[in-house]
N, C-alpha and C positions, 0 to 999 in steps of 0.2 A: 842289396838284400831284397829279397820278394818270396812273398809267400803268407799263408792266412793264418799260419802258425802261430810265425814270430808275431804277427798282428794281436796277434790273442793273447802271449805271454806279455807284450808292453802293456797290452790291457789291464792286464792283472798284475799290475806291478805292486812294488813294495817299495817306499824309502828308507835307507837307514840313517839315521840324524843322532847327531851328539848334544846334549843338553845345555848348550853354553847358552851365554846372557841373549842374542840375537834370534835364538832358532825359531822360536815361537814365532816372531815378524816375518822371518823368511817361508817358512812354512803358511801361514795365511795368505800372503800376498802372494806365492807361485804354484804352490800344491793343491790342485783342483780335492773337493773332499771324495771323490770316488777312490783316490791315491789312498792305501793303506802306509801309515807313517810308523815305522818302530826306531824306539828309541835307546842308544845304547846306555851304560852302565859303567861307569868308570871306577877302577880299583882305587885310583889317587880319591876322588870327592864322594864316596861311596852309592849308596841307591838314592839317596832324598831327592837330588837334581832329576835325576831320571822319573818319578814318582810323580815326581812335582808338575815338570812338563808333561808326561803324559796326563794327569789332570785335568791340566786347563788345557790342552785338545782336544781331548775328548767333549772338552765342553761347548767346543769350537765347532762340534759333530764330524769330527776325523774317527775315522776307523785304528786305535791305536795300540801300538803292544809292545808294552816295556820289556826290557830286559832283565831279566830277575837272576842274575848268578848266583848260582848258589854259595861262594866262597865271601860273598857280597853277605851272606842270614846270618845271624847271629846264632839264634836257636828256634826253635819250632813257635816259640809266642811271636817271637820276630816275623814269621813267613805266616804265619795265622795273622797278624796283623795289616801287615802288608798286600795280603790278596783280601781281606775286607775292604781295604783303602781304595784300590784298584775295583771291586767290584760296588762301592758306593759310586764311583765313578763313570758308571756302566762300560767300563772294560771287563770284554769277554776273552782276549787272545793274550798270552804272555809267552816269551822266548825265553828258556829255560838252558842257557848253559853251565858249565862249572865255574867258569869266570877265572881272572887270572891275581888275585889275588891272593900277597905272599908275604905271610901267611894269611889263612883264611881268618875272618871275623870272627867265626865262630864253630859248628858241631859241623858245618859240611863242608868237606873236601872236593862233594863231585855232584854233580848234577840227579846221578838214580836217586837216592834218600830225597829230595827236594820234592822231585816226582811220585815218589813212592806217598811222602807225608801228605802232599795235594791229594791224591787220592782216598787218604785216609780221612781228608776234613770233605767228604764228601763231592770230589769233581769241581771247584768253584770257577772253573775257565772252562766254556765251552771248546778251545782250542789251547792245545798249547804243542809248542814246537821245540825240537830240539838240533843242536849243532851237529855236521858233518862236516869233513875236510875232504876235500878231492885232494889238493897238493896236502903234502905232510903236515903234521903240526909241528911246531916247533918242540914242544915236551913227552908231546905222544908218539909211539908207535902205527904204523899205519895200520897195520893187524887191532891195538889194542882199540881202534877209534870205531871200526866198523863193528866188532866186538859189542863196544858201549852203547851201538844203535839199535845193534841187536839186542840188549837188554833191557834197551827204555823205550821198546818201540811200542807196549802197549798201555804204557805212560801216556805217549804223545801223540797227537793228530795229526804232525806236518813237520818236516824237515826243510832247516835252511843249509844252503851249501856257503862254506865260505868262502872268498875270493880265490881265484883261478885263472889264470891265465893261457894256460894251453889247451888245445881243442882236443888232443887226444889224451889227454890226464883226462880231461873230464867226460869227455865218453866212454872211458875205460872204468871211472870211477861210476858212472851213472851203472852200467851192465855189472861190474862188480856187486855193489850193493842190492839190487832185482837178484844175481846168482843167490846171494845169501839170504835171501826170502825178507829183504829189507822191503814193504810194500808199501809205506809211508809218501803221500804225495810229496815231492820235492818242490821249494822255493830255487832258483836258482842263484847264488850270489855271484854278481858283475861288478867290478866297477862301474860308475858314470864316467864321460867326459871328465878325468881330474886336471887340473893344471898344477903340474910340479912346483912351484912356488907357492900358489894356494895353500895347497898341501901339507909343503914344509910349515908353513905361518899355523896351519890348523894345528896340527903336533907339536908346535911348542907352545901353544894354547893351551892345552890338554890340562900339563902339566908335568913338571920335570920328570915324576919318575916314571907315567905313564908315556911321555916321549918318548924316553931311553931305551921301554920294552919295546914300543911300536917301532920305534929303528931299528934295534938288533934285528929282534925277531923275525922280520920279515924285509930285508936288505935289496930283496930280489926284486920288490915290490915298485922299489921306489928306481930301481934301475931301471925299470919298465917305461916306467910313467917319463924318466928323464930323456929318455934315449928319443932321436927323433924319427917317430913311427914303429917306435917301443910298443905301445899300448894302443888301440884304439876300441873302443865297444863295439863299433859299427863291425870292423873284422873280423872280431871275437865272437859274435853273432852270426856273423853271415859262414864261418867256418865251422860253426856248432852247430848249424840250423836242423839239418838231419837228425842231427842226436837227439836236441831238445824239443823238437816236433813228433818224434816217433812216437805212438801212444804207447810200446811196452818200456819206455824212458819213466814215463808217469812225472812229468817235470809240467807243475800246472801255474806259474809264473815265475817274475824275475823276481829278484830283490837287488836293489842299487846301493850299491854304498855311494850314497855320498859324498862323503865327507864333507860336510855342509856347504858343500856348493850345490845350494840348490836348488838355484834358478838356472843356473848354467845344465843342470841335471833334467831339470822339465822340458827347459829350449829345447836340448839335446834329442829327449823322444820323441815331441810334440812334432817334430823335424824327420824322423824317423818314421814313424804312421802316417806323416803326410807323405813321404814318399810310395812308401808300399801301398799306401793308396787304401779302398775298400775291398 
């Protein structure tokens, strides 16, 4: 890989981290605080773990942005409460998807209402982002997804992509969404370095039913990761770089998943920019 591009989206990275008992330790000891850290949400343990961690990092002076599902709120006192908590906290940025909880908590189904009622308590996140899929969702239509971006798009300040693995899904997917007047700067979602055994260990961590969806649902994912020279970020990167460098892309860093490996995640870039060099 070479080029001042990619130099620039590693810069602007993003880690996605799950809120288990360790993350915090890992997280201080490898994640320099320029690293913006977002923290997922889990349907099995609901928002408090997520809340909670993002907290005490924030206090730690990490740049942090929890993930707020909406199927995660109970009702409007609930998401009024919650973004006071978040903003006692001097958290400015929050990730706003529907969340895969089934059934929901409570009065939201989808993300716009969640969005629409932030707006109504007067703006209280200077930023806030919403989901996109380059590959399919497992429950959505691809039509209906780009659809829903286009109706929260003046909701939100930034777009994350979800994981992806092929270079031409996702340049087809970046020019798709610009065709549809989607102008939203884009996060881009990669995996890290995962190692398949890790992995496997992280997902039954999680929790049993939150495993069972993360296996189904995305099968493809973990045939990637298994196969040998399945996955690599380094390829993934250096075959996308065109895409993700073009300025009418508007793709203005990455986001990593993770999945709390994430020291092997920091290794990983730190190795990476030292190559590409200055």
């Amino acid at each position: 890989m070479a080029g001042s591009g990619l130099r620039a989206l590693l810069d602007s990275v993003r880690y996605e981290v799950l809120p288990a008992k360790a993350t915090e330790d890992k997280v201080l000891a490898h994640v320099p605080r320029e690293v913006v850290v977002t923290v997922t949400a889990s349907p099995v343990k609901g928002l408090e773990p997520t809340l909670d961690l993002a907290t005490r990092l924030a206090a730690h002076g990490y740049r942090v942005v929890p993930h707020v599902p909406a199927r995660l709120l109970r009702d409007e006192a609930h998401l009024k409460e919650v973004a006071e908590r978040l903003r006692e906290a001097g958290v400015d940025d929050v990730f706003v998807p529907a969340g895969d909880a089934d059934p929901p908590a409570g009065a939201y189904d989808g993300a716009l209402p969640v969005l629409r009622r932030l707006g109504e308590l007067g703006r209280p996140f200077a930023r806030v982002g919403i989901a996109g899929y380059p590959e399919s969702h497992p429950l959505i239509h691809d039509d209906i997804t780009v659809q829903a971006m286009w109706d929260k798009r003046e909701h939100a300040t930034y777009l994350v992509s979800n994981l992806c693995f092929d270079p031409r899904v996702l340049g087809d997917w970046v020019v798709r969404i610009r065709r549809r007047g989607i102008a939203l700067p884009v996060h881009l979602g990669v995996a890290g370095p995962v190692q398949r055994a890790k992995l496997l260990s992280m997902a039954a961590k999680i929790g049993v039913g939150e495993s069972t969806r993360f296996l189904t649902r995305h099968p493809s994912w973990f045939l990637r990761f298994a196969t040998p020279g399945g996955y690599s970020p380094d390829r993934l990167l250096a075959r996308t770089e065109k895409t993700l460098t073009a300025p009418s892309a508007g793709v203005v860093g990455l986001h990593l998943f993770t999945f709390n490996q994430i020291a092997e995640t920091e290794r990983w870039r730190r190795a990476v920019l030292e190559r590409l060099g200055d």
